[in-house]
N, C-alpha and C positions, 0 to 999 in steps of 0.2 A: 583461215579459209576464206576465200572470194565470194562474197554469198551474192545471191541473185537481188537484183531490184525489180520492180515491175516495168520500168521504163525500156520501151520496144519502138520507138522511133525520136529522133532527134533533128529537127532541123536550126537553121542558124541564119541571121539577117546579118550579113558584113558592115551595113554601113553604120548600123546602129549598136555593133557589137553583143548582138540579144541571140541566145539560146533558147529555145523551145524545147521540154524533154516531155513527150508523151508516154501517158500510166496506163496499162488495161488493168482493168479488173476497176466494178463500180459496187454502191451497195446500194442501189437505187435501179428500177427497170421503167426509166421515162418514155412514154410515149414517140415524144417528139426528139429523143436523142440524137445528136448528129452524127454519133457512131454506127445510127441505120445507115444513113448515107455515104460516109466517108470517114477513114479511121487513122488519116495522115492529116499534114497540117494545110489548110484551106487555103494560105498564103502562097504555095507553092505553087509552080507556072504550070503543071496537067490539072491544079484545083481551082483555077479560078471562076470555074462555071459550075460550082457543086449545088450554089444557091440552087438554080437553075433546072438540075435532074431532074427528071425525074424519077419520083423514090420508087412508084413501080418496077421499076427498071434496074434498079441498083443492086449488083451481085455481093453476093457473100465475100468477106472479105477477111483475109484471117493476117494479124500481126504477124511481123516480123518477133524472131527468139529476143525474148528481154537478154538488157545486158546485164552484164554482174558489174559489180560495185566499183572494179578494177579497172576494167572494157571502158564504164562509161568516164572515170575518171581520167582515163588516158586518152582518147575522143576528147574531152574539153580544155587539156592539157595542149594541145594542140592548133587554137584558137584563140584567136582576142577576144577577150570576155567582160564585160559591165556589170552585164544583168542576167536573169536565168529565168522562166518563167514555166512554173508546171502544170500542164495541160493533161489534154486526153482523160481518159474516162474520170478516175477519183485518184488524186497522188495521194491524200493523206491514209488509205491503206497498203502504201507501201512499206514495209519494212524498215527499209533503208533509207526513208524520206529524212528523218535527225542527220544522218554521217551524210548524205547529199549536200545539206543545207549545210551542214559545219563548216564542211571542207570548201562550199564556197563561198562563206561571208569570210572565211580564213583568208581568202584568195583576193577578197574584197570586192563582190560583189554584190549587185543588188539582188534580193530574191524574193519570188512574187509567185503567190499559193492560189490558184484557184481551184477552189472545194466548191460541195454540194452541202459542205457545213453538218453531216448527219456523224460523222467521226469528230473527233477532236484533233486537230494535228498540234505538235510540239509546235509553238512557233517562235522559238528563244534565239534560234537564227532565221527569222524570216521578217523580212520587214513589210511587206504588203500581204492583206488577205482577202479577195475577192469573194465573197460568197453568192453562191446563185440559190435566192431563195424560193422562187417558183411560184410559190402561194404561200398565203397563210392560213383561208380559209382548211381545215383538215381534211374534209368531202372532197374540197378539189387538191389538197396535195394530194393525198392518195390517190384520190384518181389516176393522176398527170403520175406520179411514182412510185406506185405500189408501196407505199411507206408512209410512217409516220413524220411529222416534220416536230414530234416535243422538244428533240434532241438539238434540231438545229437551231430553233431560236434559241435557245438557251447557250449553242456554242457561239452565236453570234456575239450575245452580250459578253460573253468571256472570252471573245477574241479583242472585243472593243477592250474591256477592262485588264489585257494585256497589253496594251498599247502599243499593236500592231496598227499601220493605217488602215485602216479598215473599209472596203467600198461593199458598194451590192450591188445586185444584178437580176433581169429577169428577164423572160421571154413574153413579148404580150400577142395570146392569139383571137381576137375577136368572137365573140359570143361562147368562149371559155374563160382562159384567164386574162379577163377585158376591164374594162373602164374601175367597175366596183373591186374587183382583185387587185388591180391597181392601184387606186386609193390604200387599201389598207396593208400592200404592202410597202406603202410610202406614210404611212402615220407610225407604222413597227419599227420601221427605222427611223422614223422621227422621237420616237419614246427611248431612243438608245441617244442618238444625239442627229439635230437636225443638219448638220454639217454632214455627216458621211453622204461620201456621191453616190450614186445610184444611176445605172443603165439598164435600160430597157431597150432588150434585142426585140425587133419585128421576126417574128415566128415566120418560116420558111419551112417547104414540106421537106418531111423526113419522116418516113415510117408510113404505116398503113392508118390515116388519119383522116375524119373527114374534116379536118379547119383549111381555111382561107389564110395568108398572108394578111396581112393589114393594109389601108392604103396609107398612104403618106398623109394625108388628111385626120385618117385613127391614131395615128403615132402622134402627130400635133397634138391633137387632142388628150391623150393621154399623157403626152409631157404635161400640159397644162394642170391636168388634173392630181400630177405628182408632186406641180412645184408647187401647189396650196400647202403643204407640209415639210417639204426639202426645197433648203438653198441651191444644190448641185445637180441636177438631175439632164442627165443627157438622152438619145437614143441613137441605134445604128437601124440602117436599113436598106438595103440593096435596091437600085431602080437601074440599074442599064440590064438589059438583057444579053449584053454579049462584052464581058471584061476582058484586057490584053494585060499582058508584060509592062503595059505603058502606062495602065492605070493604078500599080503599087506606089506606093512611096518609097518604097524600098525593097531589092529583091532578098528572097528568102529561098535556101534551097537546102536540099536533103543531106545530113551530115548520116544519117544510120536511118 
């Protein structure tokens, strides 16, 4: 029997050979999610301006039918492939996320997990695991995700101690999860091993929020304040207000 995956949009970057397979279904209900916003993938030429919405504005937006296990394997069968990268809401509650992964480190490719880290995923075929840890403070995880965050450190260190490469990830929003959030969650990943990278997104509205974006001066700042504990530490952040076609590195377009 063909069974269902969660995965309900799929886009593809030609030059880089990179597949994007987006998951609905989360087990997290984040404030700042950018599934309030937008539920396809950001790189795509109608999304270049999503930073930008605003969230007042942004309608209801419902996935496309996930594919089954067969659909999506026959879609990737049809492309040059490297790398696979699983997005969208939480792929480690898919199902079918092991026979995904199988079939294509089988195929030899690279395949790269980003989680919320509150599941555990299989990752015996997965070589990268991006975790987005949010906070560590537990007041402000739950806050920012309706959820406990005991699970995810604990999966963090037992995704390290599988010898997955393992990165992190967070959103910094000024006078929430700011400078002091920051810090400790760059010493948590320093007590794991101070080599794992670490990125820090500048928070951008989404949802019904009253936070600011950061200025590029907060973002310096809080690199600084990440690298006293990490070797690696990068950040992203949007500054033009109006993106083109011209500004990817590469284009990316809609396969499903």
């Amino acid at each position: 029997m063909d069974r269902q995956t969660n995965v309900y949009h799929v886009a593809y970057a030609p030059a880089i050979k990179k597949a994007y397979l987006f998951h609905w279904g989360c087990n997290l209900e984040c404030r700042g999610c950018l599934c309030k916003k937008e539920i396809n993938c950001m790189a795509l030429e109608e999304n270049l301006d999503v930073v930008f919405r605003d969230p007042r504005f942004c309608p209801p937006q419902t996935p496309s039918a996930p594919l089954s296990f067969g659909k999506l394997i026959s879609l990737l069968q049809d492309i040059e492939l490297t790398e696979v990268a699983f997005e969208g809401q939480e792929a480690s509650l898919d199902p079918m996320l092991p026979d995904i992964c199988r079939w294509l480190k089988e195929r030899g490719c690279k395949v790269i997990l980003h989680t919320n880290g509150v599941a555990m995923a299989d990752a015996s075929h997965i070589d990268d695991v991006i975790v987005s840890l949010k906070a560590i403070t537990p007041e402000i995880y739950a806050g920012y995700t309706c959820r406990s965050n005991s699970s995810l450190l604990e999966n963090f260190k037992e995704y390290y101690q599988a010898g997955v490469n393992l990165k992190a990830e967070s959103v910094f929003i000024p006078g929430y999860i700011d400078l002091e959030e920051t810090e400790k969650i760059a010493r948590f990943i320093a007590s794991v091993d101070e080599n794992i990278p670490y990125r820090m997104d500048a928070y951008f509205e989404s949802g019904d929020n009253p936070w600011r974006p950061p200025t590029p001066e907060e973002m310096q700042t809080a690199l600084e304040v990440a690298r006293k504990h990490l070797k690696n530490v990068y950040c992203t952040q949007q500054t033009k207000q109006n993106l083109s076609k011209a500004d990817l590195l590469y284009e990316v377009v809609r396969l499903y």
